[in-house]
C-alpha positions in Angstrom: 0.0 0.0 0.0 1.5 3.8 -1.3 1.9 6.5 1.4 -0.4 8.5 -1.3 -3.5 6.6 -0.9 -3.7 8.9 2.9 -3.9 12.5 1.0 -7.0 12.4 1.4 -6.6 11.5 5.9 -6.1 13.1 9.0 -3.6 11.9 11.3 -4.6 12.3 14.9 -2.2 11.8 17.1 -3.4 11.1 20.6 -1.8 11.1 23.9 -2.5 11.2 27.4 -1.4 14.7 28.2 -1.1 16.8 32.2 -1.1 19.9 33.0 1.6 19.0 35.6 4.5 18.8 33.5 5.4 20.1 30.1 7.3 17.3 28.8 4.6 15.0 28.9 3.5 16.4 25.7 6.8 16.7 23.7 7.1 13.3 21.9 3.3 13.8 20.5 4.4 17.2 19.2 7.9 16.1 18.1 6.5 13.0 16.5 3.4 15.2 14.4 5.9 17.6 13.0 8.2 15.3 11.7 4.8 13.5 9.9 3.5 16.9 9.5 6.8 17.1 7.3 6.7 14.0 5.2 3.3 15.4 3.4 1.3 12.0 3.4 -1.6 13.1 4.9 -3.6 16.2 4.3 -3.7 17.0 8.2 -1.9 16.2 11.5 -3.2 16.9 14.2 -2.1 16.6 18.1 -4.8 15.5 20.8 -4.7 14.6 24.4 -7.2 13.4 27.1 -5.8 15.3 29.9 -5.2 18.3 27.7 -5.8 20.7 25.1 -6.2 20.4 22.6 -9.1 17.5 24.0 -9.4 14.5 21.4 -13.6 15.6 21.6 -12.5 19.0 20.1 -9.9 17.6 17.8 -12.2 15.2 16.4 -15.3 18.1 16.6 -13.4 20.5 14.2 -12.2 17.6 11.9 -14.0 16.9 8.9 -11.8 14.2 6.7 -13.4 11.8 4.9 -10.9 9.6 6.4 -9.6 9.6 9.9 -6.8 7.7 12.0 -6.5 8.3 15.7 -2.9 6.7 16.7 -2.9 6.3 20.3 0.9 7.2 21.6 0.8 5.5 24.3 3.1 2.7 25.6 0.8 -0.3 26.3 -2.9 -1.7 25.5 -4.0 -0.4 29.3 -6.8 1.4 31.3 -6.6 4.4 29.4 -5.6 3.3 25.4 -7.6 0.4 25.4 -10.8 0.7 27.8 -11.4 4.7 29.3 -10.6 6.7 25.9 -12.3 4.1 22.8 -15.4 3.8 25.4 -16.1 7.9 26.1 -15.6 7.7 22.2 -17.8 5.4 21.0 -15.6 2.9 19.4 -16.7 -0.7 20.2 -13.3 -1.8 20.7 -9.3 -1.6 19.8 -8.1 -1.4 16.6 -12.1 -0.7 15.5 -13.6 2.1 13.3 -16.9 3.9 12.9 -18.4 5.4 10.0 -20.3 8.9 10.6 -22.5 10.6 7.8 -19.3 12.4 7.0 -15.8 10.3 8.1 -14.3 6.9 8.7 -12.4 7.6 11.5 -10.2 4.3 13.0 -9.1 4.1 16.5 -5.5 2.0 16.6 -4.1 -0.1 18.2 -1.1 1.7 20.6 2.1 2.3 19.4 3.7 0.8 22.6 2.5 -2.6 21.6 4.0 -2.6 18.0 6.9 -5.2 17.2 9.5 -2.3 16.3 9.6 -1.0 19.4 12.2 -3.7 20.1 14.6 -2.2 18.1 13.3 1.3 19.5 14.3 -0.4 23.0 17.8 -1.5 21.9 18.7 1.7 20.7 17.9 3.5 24.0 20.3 1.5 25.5 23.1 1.5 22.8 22.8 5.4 23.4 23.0 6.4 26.6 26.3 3.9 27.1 27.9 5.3 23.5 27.1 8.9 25.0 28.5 8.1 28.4 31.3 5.6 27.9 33.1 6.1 31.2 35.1 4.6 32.0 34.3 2.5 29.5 31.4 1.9 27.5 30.7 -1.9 28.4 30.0 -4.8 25.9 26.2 -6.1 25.8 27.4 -9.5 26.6 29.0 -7.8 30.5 25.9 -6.4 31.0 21.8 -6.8 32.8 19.4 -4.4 30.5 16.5 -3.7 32.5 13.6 -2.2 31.2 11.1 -0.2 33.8 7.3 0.2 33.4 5.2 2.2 35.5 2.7 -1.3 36.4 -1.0 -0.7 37.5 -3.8 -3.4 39.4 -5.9 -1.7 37.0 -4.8 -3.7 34.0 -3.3 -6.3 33.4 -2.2 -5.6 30.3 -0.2 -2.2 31.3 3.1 -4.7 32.0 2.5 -6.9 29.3 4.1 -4.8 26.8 7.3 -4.4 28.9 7.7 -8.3 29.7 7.0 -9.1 26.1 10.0 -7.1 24.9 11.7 -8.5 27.9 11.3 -12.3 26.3 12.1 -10.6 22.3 15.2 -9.1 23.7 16.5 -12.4 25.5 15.8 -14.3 22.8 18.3 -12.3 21.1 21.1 -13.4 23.3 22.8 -9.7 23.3 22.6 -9.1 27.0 23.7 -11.4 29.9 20.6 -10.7 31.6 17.7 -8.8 30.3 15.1 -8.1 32.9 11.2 -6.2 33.1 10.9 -4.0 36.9 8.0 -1.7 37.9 7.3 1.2 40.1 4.4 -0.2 41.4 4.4 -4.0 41.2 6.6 -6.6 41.9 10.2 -6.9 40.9 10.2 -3.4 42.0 12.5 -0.5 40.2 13.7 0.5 44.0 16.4 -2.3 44.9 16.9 -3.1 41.1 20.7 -3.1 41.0 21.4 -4.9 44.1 19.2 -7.7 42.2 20.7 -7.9 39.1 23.8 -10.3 38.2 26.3 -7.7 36.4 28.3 -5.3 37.4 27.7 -3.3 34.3 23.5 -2.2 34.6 20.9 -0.2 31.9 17.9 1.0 32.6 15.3 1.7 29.6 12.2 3.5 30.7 9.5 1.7 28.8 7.5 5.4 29.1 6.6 7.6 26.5 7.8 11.1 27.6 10.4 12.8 30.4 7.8 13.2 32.3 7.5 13.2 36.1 7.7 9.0 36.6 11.0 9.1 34.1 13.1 12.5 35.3 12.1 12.3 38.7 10.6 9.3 40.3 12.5 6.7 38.8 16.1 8.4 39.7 14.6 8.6 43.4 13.6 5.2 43.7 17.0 4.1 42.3 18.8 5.9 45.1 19.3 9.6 44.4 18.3 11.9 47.4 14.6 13.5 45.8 16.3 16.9 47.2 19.2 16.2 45.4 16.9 15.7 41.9 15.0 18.5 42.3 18.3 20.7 42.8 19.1 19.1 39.4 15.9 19.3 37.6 15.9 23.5 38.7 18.6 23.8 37.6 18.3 22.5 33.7 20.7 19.0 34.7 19.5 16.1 34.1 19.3 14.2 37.2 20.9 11.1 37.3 24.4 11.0 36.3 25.5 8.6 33.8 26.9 6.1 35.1 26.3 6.0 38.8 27.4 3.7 41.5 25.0 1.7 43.3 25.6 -1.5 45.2 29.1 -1.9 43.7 27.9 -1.5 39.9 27.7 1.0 37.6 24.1 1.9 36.9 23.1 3.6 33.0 19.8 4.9 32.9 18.5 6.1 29.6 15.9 8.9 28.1 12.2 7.7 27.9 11.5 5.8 24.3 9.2 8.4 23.5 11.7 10.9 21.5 13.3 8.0 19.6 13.0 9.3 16.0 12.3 5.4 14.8 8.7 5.8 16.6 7.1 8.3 13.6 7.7 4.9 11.3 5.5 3.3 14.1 2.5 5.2 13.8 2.6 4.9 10.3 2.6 1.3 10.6 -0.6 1.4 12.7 -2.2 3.7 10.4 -2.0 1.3 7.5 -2.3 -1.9 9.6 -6.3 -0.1 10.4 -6.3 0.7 6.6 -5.9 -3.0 5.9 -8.8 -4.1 8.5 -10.8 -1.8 6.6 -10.3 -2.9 3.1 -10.8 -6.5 4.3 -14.4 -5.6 6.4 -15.5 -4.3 3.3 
């Protein structure tokens, strides 16, 4: 299927959005620009549930004949998969609905997509190429773990992370490839101590630098929360690559959000929901 056969689309791209921190928003805004860019559809368009511009509104003022809302979010949980599609009126995820005017599909989440393996792996090639004291170490000398947020709401919110947990030790790269959470069990806090290398790095399995990545997460792996704000005030980012903790050296990398490989993501789920809808016809 041609990009060209979406000139005649909107792209919405949908996120979860805060008014708590600005970040949040940056990958949807980074990530519509750069499709905004490419000229295959004849609109982009940011939306957010927690912020404007609301998806309601977005979808209000959007008149397409053809429509594809691309959830960014980072698993099929509470929010991307139940709260959002319901208050919308789509009976399910990936599903579409046909108004008088517009086809508009609701997709599956980009978090769940099988490239974001490779979006994972180079997250952690990064940050230990960018930060090679004293010595960038070899995949092979080293435990990759990757930390999700984890919620009794949904059981599906960790899924994503432990399935590119099993995908990335089937590779046989890493000595010891791992899945830990903030709020479930194996826990983020007490993470090093656990693991079997002395070489450790951490991929946040979150979509932006928001609050959980830039300042939760560095607390709960040991840094004084006065000593992160100090940081964060003052425009540092606040964990130090590498730091020490129980006797190993610790990497921990930007959220996946910003990696430029995701905009080839959202494309993919906008013409995996073309294809359901050519073969529903």
């Amino acid at each position: 299927m041609s990009d060209e056969s979406f000139s005649d689309a909107v792209l919405i791209l949908l996120g979860h959005g805060t008014t708590l921190n600005e970040q949040s928003a940056a990958p949807i805004f980074q990530h519509a620009a750069e499709l905004r860019r490419r000229h295959l559809f004849s609109g982009v368009r940011e939306a957010f549930w927690k912020q404007e511009p609301h998806i309601k509104k977005v979808l209000a003022e959007t008149t397409a004949p053809r429509q594809f809302i691309v959830p960014f979010f980072i698993s099929e949980g509470y929010f991307s998969t139940e709260i959002i599609p319901s208050e919308l009126g789509f009976p399910g995820v990936p599903s579409f609905l046909r108004t008088p005017q517009s086809l508009i599909h609701y997709c599956s989440p980009v978090g769940s997509h099988t490239l974001m393996t490779q979006v994972i792996l180079a997250r952690a090639r990064g940050v230990v190429e960018q930060f090679p004291f004293p010595r960038a170490p070899r995949p092979e000398d080293t435990t990759l773990l990757i930390a999700g947020h984890g919620t009794g709401r949904n059981a599906n919110s960790r899924k994503a992370v432990e399935r590119q947990v099993e995908l990335i030790r089937a590779l046989g790269l890493f000595a010891e490839v791992g899945a830990v959470f903030m709020e479930e069990a194996p826990f983020i806090k007490g993470c090093a101590a656990q693991a079997k290398m002395k070489h450790i790095v951490i991929v946040p399995f979150f979509i932006s630098d928001g609050l959980h990545a830039v300042e939760d997460i560095p607390v709960l792996l040991g840094e004084p929360e006065r000593l992160v704000k100090e940081r964060l005030a003052a425009g540092q980012p606040a964990w130090r690559n590498p730091s020490e903790r129980e006797g190993k050296l610790v990497w921990y990398a930007p959220s996946i959000g910003t990696e430029p490989m995701l905009a080839e993501v959202i494309l993919q789920r906008v013409r995996e929901a073309e294809q359901r809808a050519v073969q529903s016809v």
